[in-house]
C-alpha positions as CSV (number, residue, x, y, z in Angstrom):
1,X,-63.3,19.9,-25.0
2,X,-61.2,20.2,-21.3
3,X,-62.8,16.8,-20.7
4,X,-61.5,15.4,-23.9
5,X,-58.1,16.7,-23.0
6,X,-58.5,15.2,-19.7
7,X,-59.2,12.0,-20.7
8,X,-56.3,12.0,-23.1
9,X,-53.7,13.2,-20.4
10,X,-54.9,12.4,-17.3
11,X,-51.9,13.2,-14.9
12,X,-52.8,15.9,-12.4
13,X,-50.5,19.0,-12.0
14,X,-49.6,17.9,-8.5
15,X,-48.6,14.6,-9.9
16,X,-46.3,16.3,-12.6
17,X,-43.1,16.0,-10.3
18,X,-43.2,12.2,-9.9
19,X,-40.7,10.8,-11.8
20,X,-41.8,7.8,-14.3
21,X,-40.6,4.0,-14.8
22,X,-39.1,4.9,-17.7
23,X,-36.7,7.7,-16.7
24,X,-36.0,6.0,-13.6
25,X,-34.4,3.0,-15.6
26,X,-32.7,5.5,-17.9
27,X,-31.1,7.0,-14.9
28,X,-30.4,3.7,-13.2
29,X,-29.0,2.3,-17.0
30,X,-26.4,5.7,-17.1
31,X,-25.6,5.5,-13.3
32,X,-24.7,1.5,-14.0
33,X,-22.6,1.9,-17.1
34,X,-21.1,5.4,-15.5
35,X,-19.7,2.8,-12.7
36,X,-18.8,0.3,-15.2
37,X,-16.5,2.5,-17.0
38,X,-15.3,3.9,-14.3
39,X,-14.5,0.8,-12.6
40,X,-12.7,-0.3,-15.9
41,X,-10.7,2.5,-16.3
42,X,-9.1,2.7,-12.6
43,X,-8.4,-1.5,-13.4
44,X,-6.3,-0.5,-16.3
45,X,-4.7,2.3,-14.6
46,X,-3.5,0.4,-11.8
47,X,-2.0,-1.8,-14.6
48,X,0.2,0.7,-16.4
49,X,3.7,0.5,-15.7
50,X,4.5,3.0,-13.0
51,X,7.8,4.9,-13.1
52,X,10.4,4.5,-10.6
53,X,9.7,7.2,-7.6
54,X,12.7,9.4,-7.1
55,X,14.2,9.8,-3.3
56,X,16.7,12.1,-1.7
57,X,19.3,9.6,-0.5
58,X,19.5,10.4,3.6
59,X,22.0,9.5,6.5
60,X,21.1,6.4,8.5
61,X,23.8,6.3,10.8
62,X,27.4,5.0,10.8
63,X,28.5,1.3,10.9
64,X,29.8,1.8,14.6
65,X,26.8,2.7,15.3
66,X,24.6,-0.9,15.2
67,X,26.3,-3.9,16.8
68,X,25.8,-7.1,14.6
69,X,22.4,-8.7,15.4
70,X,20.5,-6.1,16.1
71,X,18.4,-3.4,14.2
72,X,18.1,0.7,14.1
73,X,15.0,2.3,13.6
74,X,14.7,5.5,11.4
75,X,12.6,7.4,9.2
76,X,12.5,7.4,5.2
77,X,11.8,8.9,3.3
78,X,9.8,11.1,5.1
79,X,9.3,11.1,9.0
80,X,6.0,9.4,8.8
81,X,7.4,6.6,7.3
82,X,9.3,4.3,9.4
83,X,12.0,1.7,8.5
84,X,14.2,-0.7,9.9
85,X,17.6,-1.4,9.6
86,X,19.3,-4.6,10.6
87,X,22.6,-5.3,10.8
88,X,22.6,-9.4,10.2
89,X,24.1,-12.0,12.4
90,X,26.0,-12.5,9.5
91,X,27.5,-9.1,9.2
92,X,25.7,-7.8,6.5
93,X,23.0,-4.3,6.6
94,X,19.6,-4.7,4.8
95,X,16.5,-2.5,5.1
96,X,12.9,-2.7,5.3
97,X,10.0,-0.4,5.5
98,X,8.9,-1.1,9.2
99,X,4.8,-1.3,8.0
100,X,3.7,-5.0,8.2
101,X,1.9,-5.2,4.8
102,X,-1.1,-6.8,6.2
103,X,-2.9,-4.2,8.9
104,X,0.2,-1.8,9.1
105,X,1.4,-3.1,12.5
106,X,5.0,-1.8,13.3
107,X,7.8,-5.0,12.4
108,X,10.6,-6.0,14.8
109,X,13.4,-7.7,14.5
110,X,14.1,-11.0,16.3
111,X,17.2,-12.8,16.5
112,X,17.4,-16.6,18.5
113,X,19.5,-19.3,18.6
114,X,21.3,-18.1,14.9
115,X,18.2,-17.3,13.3
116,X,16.6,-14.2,11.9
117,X,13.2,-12.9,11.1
118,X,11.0,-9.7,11.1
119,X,8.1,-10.0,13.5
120,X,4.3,-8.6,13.2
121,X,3.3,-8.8,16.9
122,X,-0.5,-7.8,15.9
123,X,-1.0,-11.2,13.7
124,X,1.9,-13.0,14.4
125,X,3.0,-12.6,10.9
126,X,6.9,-13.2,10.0
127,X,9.1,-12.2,7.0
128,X,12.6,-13.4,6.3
129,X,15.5,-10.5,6.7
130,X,17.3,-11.7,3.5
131,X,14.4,-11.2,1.6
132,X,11.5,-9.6,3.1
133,X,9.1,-12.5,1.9
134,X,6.5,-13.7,3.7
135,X,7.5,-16.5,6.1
136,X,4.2,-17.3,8.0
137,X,0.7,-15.7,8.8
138,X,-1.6,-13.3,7.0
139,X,0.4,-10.3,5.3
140,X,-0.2,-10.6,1.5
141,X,2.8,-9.5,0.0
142,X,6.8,-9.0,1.0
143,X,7.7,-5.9,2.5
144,X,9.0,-3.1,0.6
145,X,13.0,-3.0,1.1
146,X,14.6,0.5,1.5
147,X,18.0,0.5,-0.6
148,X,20.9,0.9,1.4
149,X,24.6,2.0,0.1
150,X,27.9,2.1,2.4
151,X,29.7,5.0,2.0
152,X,33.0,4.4,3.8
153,X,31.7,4.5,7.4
154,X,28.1,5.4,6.8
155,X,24.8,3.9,5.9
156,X,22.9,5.9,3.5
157,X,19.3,5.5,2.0
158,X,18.7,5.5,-1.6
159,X,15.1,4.3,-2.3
160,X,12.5,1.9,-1.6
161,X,11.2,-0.9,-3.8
162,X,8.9,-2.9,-3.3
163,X,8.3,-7.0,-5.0
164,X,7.5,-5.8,-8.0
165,X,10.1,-4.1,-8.8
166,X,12.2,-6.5,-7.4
């Protein structure tokens, strides 16, 4: 009668821990659609509207302060974050977070022979300072532009937005 058994079930006890075709597949069949799902639902997160972030507005400095044609570094919103603010050939402020969208390389501000641009020294990339858009090399998008309001005599920072907001 044991051999009978045997022959009928003939996996060893030592054997017993070894895990078969079939639940491997199983596993690999929930472990597949568990990633597929998940996938699908950070995709369609990243795609619902987002709403606007709220900022402290924050001193930049005074007018006096920045000569036409040249640019002011600072900190917003907080002091990781670093921004630039130009004060155009033109006579007009704008301001741009200072993070070159394409590796994160610090921005400057160039100004020759009348014309303006912001500068990624690490890729040579370029962005226009009326806009922020990408004027030449790699980065992949405009950079985010801080929102700027004069208040008499002062610069003050509002927010940031970035193109799709835009």
């Amino acid at each position: 009668m044991d051999k009978h058994l045997k022959d009928d079930f003939p996996v060893d006890w030592e054997d017993d821990h070894f895990v078969t075709r079939r639940e491997f597949f199983k596993f690999l069949t929930l472990a597949s659609g568990g990633l597929a799902v998940g996938t699908t639902a950070i995709a369609a997160y990243s795609k619902l509207p987002k709403g606007e972030r709220q900022f402290e507005p924050a001193l930049i400095c005074k007018t006096g302060d920045l000569k036409q044609g040249s640019a002011l570094s600072f900190s917003y919103p907080r002091p990781s974050d670093l921004c630039l603010l130009i004060h155009k050939i033109n006579g007009d402020f704008v301001a741009y977070t200072r993070r070159c969208t394409h590796l994160s390389c610090p921005v400057e501000y160039e100004a020759t022979n009348g014309a303006e641009r912001l500068y990624c020294p690490c890729h040579n990339g370029s962005f226009s300072v009326a806009e922020g858009k990408v004027l030449a090399g790699p980065p992949p998008h405009p950079l985010p532009k801080v929102k700027i309001e004069l208040r008499g005599e002062e610069i003050w920072a509002l927010g940031i937005t970035t193109e799709q907001e835009a």
